[in-house]
C-alpha positions in Angstrom: -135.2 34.2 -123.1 -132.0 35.4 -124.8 -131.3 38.2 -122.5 -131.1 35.3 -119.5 -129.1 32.7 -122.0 -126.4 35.9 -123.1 -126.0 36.7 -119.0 -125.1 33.0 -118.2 -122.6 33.1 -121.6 -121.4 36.2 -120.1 -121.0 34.6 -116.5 -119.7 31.8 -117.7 -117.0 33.6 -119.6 -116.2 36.1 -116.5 -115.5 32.8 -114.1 -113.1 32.0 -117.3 -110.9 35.1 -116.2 -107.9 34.9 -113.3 -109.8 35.9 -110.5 -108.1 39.2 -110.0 -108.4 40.1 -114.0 -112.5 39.6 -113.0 -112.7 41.2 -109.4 -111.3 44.6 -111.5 -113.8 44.0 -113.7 -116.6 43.4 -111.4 -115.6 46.5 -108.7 -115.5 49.1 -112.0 -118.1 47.7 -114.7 -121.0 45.9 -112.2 -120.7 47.9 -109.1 -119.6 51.4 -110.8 -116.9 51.6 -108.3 -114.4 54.8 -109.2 -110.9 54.6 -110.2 -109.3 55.7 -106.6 -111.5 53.5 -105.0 -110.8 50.3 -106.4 -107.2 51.2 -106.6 -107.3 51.8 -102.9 -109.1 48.3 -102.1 -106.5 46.2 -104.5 -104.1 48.0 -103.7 -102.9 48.4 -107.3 -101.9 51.8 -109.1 -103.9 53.5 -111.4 -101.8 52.2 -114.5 -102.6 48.5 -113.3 -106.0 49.2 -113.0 -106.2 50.2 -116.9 -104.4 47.1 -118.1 -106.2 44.5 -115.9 -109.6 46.0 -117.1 -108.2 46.0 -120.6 -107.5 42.2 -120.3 -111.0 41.8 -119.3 -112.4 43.3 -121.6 -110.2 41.5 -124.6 -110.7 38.3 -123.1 -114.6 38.3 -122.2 -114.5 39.9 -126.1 -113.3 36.7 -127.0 -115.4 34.2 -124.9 -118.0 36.1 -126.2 -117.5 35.8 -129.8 -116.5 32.3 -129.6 -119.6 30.8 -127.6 -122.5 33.8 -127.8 -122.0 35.4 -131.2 -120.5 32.9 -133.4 -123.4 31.4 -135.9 -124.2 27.9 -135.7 -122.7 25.9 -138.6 -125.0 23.6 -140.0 -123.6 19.9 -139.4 -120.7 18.6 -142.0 -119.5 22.4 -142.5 -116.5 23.9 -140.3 
């Protein structure tokens, strides 16, 4: 049951990302495509590559910790 809810959190968060910031993500994390590969199909250098998968990975961090990780607070506490 929590494996399915954490993959829709984690969905939910990657549709959060500019689609090009999760396409990167996608081609080298979900379909273990290599470097020079996905470079070739974006058309994007190496260097790019590292920074837009860096991005991803700060900003699905984030989502992450804000709507999957983060403890409920019990109600009248912040």
């Amino acid at each position: 049951m929590h494996r399915t809810e954490f993959w829709e959190t984690f969905r939910d968060c990657l549709t959060k990302l500019p689609q090009r910031i999760a396409d990167v993500f996608m081609l080298r994390e979900m379909e273990e495509m290599e470097t020079s590969q996905i470079c070739e199909a974006l058309n994007i250098s190496p260097n790019n590559l590292w920074v837009m998968l860096h991005r991803a990975r700060m900003a699905l961090r984030e989502c992450l910790e804000l709507s999957w990780f983060k403890e409920p607070q019990p109600e009248g506490h912040l």
